[in-house]
C-alpha positions as CSV (number, residue, x, y, z in Angstrom):
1,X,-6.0,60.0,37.0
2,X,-3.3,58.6,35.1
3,X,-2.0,59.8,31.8
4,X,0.0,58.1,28.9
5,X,3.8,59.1,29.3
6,X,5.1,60.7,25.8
7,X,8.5,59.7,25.2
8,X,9.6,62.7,24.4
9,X,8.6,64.2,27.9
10,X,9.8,60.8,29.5
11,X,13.1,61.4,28.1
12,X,13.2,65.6,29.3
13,X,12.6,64.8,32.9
14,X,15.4,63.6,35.4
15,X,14.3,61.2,37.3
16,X,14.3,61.1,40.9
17,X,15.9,58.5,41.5
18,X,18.1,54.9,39.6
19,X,17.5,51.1,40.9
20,X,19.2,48.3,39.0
21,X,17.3,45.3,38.4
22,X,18.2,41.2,38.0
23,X,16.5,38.5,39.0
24,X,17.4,34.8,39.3
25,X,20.9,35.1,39.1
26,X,21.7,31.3,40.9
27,X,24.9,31.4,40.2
28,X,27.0,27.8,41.2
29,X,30.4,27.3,40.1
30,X,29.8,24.4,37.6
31,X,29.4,23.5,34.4
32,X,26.1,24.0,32.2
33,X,23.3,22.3,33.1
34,X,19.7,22.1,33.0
35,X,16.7,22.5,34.5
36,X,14.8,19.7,36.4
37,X,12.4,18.6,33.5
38,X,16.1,18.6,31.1
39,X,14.0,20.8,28.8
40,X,15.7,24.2,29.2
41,X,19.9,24.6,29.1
42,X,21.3,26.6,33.0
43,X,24.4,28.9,32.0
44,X,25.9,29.5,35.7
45,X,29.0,30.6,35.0
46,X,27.7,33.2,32.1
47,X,25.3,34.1,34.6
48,X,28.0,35.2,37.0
49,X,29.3,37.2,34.3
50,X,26.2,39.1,33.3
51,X,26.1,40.0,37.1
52,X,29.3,41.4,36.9
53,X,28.7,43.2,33.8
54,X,25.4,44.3,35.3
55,X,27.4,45.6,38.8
56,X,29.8,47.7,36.5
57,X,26.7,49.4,34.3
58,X,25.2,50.0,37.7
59,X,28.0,51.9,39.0
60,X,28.9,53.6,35.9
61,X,25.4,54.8,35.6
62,X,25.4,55.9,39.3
63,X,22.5,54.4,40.3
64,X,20.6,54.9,43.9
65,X,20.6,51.1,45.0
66,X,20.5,47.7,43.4
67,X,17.5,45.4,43.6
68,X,18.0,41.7,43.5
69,X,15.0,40.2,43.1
70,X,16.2,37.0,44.7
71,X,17.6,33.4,44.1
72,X,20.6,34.7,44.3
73,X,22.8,31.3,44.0
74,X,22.0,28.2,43.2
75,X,20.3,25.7,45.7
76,X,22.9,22.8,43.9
77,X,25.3,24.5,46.0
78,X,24.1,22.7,49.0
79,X,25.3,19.8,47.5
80,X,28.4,20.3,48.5
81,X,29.8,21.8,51.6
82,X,28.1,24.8,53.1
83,X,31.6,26.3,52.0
84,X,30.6,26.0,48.7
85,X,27.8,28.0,48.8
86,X,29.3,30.7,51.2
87,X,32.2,30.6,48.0
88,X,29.9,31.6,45.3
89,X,27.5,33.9,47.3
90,X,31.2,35.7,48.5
91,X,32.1,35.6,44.8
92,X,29.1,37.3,43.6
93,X,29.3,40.1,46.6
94,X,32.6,40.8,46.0
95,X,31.3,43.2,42.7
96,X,29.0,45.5,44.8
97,X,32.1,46.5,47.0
98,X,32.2,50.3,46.8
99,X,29.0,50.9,44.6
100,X,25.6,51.1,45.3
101,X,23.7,49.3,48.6
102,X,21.6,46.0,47.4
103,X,18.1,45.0,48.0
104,X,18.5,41.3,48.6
105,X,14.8,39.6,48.5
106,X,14.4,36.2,49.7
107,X,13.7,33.7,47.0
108,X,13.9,30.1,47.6
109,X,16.8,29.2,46.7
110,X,18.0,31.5,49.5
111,X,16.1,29.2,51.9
112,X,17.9,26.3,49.9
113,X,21.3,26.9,50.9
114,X,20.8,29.1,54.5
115,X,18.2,29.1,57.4
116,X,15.6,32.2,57.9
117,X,17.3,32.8,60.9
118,X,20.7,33.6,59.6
119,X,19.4,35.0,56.0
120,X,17.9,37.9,58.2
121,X,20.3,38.4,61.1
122,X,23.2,38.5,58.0
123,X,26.0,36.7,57.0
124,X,29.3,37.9,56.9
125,X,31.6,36.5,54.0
126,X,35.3,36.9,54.1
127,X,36.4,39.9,51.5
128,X,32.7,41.2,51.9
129,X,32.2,44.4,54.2
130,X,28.3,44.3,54.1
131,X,26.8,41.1,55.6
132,X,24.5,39.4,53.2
133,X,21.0,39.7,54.4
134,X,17.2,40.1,53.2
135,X,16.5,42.6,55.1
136,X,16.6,46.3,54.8
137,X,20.4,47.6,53.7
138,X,20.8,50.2,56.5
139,X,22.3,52.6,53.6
140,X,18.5,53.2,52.7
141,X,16.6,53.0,56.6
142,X,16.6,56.3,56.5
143,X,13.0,57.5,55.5
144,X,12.1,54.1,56.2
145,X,8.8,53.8,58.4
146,X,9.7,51.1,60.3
147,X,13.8,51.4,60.4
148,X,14.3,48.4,62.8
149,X,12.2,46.2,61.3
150,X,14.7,42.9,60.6
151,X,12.0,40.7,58.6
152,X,11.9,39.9,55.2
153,X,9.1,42.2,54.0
154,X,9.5,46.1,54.5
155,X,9.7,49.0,53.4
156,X,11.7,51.9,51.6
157,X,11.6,55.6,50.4
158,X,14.7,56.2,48.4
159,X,13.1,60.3,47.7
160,X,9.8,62.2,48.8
161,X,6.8,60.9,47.0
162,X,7.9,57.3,46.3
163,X,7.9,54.4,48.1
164,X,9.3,51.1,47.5
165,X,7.8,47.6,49.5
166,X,9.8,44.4,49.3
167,X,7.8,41.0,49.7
168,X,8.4,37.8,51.7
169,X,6.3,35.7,50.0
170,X,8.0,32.3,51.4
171,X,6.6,33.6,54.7
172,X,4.2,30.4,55.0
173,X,5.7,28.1,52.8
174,X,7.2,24.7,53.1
175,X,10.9,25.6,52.7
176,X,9.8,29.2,55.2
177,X,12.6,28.0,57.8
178,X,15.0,27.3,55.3
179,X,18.3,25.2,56.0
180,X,18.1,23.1,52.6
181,X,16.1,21.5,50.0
182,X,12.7,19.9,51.0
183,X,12.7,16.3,51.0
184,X,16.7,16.6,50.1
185,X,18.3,17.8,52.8
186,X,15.7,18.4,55.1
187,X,13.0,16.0,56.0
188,X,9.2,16.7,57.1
189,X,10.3,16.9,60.4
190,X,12.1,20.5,59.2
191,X,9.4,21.6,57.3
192,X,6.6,23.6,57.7
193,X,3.9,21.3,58.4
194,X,0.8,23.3,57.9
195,X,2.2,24.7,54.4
196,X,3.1,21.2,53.7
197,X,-0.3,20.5,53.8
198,X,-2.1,23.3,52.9
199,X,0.3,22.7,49.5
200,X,-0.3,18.5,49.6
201,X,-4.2,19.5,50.1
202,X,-4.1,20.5,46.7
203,X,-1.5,18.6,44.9
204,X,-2.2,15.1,43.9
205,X,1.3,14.1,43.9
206,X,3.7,13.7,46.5
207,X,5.2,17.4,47.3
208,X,7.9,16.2,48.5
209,X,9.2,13.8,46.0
210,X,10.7,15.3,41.7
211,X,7.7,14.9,40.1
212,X,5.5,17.3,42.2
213,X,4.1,19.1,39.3
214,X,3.0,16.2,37.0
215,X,-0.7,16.2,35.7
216,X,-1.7,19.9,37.9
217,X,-4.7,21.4,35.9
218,X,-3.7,24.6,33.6
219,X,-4.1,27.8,35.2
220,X,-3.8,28.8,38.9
221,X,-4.5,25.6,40.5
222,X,-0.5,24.7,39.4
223,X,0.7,27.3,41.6
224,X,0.4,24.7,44.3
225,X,4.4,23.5,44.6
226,X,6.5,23.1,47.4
227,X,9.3,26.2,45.7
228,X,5.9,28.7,45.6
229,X,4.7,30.2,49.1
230,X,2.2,32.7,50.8
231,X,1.8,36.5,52.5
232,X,1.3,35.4,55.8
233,X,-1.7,37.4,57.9
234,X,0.5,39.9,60.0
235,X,1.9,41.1,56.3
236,X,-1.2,41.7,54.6
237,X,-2.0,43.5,57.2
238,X,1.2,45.0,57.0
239,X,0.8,45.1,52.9
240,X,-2.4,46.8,53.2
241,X,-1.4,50.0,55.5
242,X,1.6,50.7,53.9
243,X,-0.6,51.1,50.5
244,X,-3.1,52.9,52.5
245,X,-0.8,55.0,54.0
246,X,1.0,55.7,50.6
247,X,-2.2,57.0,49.2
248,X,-2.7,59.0,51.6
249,X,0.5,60.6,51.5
250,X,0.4,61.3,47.9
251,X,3.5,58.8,47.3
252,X,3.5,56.4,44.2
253,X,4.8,52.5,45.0
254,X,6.7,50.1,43.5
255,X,6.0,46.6,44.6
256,X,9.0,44.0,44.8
257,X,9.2,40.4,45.3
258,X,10.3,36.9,43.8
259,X,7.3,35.0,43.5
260,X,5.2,36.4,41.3
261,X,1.6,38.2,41.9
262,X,-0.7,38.0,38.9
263,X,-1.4,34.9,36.8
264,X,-0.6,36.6,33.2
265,X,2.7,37.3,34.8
266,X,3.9,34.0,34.6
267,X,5.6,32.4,31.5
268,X,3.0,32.2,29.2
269,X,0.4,32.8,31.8
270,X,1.1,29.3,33.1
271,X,0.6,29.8,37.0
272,X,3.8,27.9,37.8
273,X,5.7,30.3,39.5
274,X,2.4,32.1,41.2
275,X,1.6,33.1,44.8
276,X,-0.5,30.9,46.6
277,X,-2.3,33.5,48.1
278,X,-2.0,35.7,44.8
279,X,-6.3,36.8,45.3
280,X,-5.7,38.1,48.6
281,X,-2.5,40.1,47.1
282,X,-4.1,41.5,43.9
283,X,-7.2,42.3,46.1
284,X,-4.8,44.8,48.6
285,X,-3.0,46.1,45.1
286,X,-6.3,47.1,43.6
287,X,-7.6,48.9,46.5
288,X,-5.0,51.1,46.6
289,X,-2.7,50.4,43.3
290,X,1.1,50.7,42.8
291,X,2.6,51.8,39.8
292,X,4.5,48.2,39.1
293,X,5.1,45.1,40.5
294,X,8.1,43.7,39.6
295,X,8.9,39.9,40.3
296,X,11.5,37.1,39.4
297,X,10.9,33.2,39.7
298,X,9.6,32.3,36.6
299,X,13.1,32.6,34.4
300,X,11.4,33.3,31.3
301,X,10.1,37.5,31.3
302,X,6.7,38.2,31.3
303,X,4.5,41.7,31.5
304,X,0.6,42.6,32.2
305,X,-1.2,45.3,32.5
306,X,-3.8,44.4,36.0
307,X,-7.0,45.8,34.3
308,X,-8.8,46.3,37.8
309,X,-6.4,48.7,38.7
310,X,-3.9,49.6,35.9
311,X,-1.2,48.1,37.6
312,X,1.7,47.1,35.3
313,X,2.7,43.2,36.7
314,X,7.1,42.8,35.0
315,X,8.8,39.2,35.6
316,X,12.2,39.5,34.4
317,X,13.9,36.6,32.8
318,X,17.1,34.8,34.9
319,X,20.9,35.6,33.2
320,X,21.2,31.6,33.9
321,X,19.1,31.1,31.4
322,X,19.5,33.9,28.3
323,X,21.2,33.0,25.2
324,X,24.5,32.5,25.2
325,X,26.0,36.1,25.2
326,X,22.7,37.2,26.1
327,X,21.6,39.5,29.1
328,X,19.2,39.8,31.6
329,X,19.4,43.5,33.7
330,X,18.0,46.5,33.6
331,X,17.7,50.0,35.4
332,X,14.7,51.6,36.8
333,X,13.9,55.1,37.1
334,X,11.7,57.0,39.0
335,X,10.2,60.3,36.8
336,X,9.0,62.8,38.0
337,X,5.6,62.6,36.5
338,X,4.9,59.1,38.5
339,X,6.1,57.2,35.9
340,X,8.7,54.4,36.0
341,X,10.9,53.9,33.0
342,X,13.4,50.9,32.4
343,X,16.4,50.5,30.4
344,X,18.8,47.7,29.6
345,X,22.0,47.1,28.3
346,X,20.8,45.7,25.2
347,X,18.3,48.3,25.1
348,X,15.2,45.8,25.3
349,X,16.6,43.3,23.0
350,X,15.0,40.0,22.5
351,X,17.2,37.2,22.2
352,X,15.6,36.2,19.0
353,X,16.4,39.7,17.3
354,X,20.4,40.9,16.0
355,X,18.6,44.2,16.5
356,X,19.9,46.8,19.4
357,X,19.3,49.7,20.2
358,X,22.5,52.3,22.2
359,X,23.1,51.2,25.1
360,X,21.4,52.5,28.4
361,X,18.9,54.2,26.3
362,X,15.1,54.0,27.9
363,X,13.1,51.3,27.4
364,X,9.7,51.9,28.5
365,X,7.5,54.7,30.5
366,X,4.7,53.6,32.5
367,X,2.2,55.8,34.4
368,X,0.8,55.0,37.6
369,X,-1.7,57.5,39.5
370,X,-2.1,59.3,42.6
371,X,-6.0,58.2,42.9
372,X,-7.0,54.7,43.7
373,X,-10.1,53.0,41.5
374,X,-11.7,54.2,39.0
375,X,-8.5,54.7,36.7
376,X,-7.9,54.4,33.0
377,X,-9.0,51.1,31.1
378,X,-6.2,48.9,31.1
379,X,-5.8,49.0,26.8
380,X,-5.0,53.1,27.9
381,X,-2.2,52.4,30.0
382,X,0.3,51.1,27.6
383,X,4.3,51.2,27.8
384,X,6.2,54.1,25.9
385,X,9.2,52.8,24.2
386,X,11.9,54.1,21.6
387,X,12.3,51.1,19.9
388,X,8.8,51.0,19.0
389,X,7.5,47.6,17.5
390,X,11.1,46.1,18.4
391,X,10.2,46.2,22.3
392,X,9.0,43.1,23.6
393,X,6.6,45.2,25.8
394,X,5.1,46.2,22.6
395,X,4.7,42.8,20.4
396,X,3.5,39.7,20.7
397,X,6.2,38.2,18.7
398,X,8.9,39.3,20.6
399,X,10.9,36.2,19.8
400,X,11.6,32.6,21.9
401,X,13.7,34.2,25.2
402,X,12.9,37.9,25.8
403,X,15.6,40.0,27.7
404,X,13.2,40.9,30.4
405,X,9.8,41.4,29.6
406,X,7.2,40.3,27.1
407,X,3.2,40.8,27.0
C-alpha cells in the first residue's frame, strides 16, 4: 500500500537514480511562428536555447540519462531539403556530446521529417558520435530484458527495483511509416491505409486535408486526428507482461511516451492530443499500476491523479511554446521509498508568477506502490511540494502557461 511522501523524508533520501526531462522541443531554424490554428505564438529558436540550457543543468547535476519525450524538431523542416532537417537535428545533438545517453521517443514529428525505417536503424549526423535513433541507447541495455530489441517501444532498468518502459504509440497510425507529412509530402498511397480509416471512420472531415479537427465533439471522440495514433496488438501484449512481470519482481515503473494516455492529461482535459487506443492502455496500467506516466504532445502541461489505480498521469509543456524567457525541463528522481520526485530550473514556476524558488530544488514527491488494486483513494495520493500553494501541481490557478505541469 502506498503512503504520502513527507518532504522532509523526500528531501533525506538519495535517490537512486537522475533522468532529465523535455518534451516537444521542435526546434527549426526560423523565425517565430505559430501554431496551425494562428492562436498560439512557436519560439523555435528560444526553444533551442532552453534545450541547451537544459543539456548543461543535466550534466552539471550528473544525471543517469536524458529522456526526450519526442518531437524533437520541427516537421516545417521538411519543407526544405532533407539537409535542413539533418542541420537542426545535428545542431540539437551536438549538446549531449560527452554527457549523459538520451532516450529519444518517437513523436510525430519524427515520422514528419524521417522514415520508421531509418528513425530505428539510426542516423548518423556529421559532428554527432551517437547515431540518432528511438530505440534503446545501448549505454543503458544493460539490465534491459530484451537488449536486442530495435523497435520503438522497450524497455529499461537504470538500478534494481525500477523499471522504465518507453511507448510507440504511432505504431498504427497514419504517419506509422513515416517519410513526411500526410497529405503534404506523402500521399495516401504512403500512408497507412487501415489507420487512415480507422481515423476517417470517425472524423467527419477530410483527415487528410488543415481543417481535420473542425466541429469533433468535446471529449475523447476528438482524439481522432491523423498526428494521434495507437499501441498496436503485439505491444499490449508486450505492455502488459512487462507490468506483470514488474509486479512480480517487486520493481516500481515509470511509463514514457509522447502521445498522451489519460483524458484529464490533455490541455484542459480536451482529448486533442489523446491515444486512440487510450481504454485498452489505462485498462493494462490499472491492472498492474506504475508510479507515473509521463507524456509530451499536447504543449501546454497537464497532471492527474488515475483514481482506478493511483497512477499520477504528467504532460509537460513544449520550450517552443513558454513565455519568452521562460522554460520547459525538469529532472526526475527515483527515491528510495518508490517515490518519484521532479525538479526544475525554475523550481516549478508558472509562467504567470515572478515568483521562484532556488534552483534545482525538488518539486514534487509522488508515491506509487508495490501492490496492484485496491490502493489509496486517488484525493490520498497527492504531490509533496516545497513551494506549497505556489506549485502548479497544487492549485488550480496556477496561471495561463505552466512550466510543466498543472492539475
Amino acid at each position: 500500500m502506498s503512503t504520502i511522501v513527507q518532504e522532509s523524508s523526500a528531501r533525506a533520501a538519495e535517490p537512486l537514480f537522475r533522468f532529465g526531462l523535455i518534451a516537444d522541443v521542435q526546434y527549426a531554424d526560423r523565425e517565430d511562428g505559430h501554431n496551425f490554428s494562428r492562436t498560439v505564438e512557436r519560439r523555435y529558436r528560444q526553444s533551442r536555447k532552453i534545450w541547451e540550457a537544459a543539456c548543461r543543468w543535466w550534466t552539471e547535476e550528473g544525471v543517469d540519462f536524458v529522456a526526450q519525450l519526442g518531437d524533437f524538431i520541427d516537421g516545417v523542416n521538411r519543407e526544405a531539403p532533407r539537409a535542413e532537417a539533418e542541420r537542426a537535428l545535428a545542431a540539437l545533438l551536438r549538446p549531449l556530446e560527452g554527457g549523459p545517453p538520451a532516450v529519444h521517443l518517437l513523436g510525430n514529428h519524427e515520422l514528419y521529417n524521417f522514415s520508421r525505417e531509418e528513425l530505428e536503424a539510426g542516423i548518423s549526423l556529421p559532428g554527432v558520435s551517437t547515431p540518432f535513433s528511438v530505440v534503446a541507447p545501448r549505454a543503458l541495455q544493460s539490465r534491459s530484458r530484451s537488449p536486442h530489441h530495435r523497435r520503438a517501444f522497450f524497455d529499461l532498468s537504470p538500478c534494481p527495483g525500477w523499471r522504465v518502459l518507453v511507448l510507440d504509440p504511432y505504431d498504427i497510425s497514419v504517419v506509422s511509416r513515416g517519410g513526411g507529412r500526410p497529405g503534404v509530402e506523402v500521399g495516401p498511397e504512403g500512408l497507412d491505409a487501415a489507420a487512415v480509416a480507422m481515423c476517417q471512420a470517425r472524423n467527419p472531415n477530410d483527415i487528410l486535408a488543415g481543417d481535420f479537427a473542425r466541429g469533433l465533439p468535446e471529449g475523447p471522440p476528438s482524439r481522432w486526428l491523423p498526428f494521434n495514433g495507437a499501441l498496436g496488438a503485439e505491444q499490449l501484449r508486450w505492455l502488459r507482461e512487462s507490468l506483470r512481470q514488474s509486479h512480480e519482481d517487486g520493481e516500481q515503473v515509470v511509463v514514457l511516451s509522447h502521445v498522451v494516455l489519460h483524458p484529464a492529461a490533455t490541455s484542459d482535459s480536451n482529448c486533442v492530443a489523446l491515444l486512440w487506443n487510450y481504454e485498452e492502455a489505462l485498462s493494462l496500467l490499472r491492472e498492474y499500476p506504475p508510479v507515473a506516466v509521463l507524456c509530451g504532445h499536447a504543449h501546454r502541461g497537464a497532471h492527474t491523479v488515475d483514481e482506478a489505480s493511483g497512477t499520477h498521469h504528467l504532460t509537460l509543456a513544449s520550450p517552443l511554446e513558454v513565455a519568452e524567457g521562460g522554460d520547459a525541463s525538469a529532472i526526475a528522481e527515483a527515491m528510495p521509498d518508490g517515490s518519484l520526485r521532479l525538479s526544475s530550473p525554475w523550481a516549478c514556476r508558472s509562467q504567470g508568477s515572478g515568483a521562484a524558488a532556488p534552483s534545482g530544488a525538488p518539486c514534487c514527491a509522488w508515491t506509487g506502490a508495490r501492490s496492484p488494486l485496491p490502493r489509496e483513494p486517488a484525493a490520498a495520493q497527492r504531490a509533496v511540494c516545497s513551494w506549497g500553494e505556489a506549485c502548479p501541481l497544487a492549485t488550480e490557478d496556477a496561471g495561463p502557461e505552466p512550466l510543466f505541469a498543472v492539475p
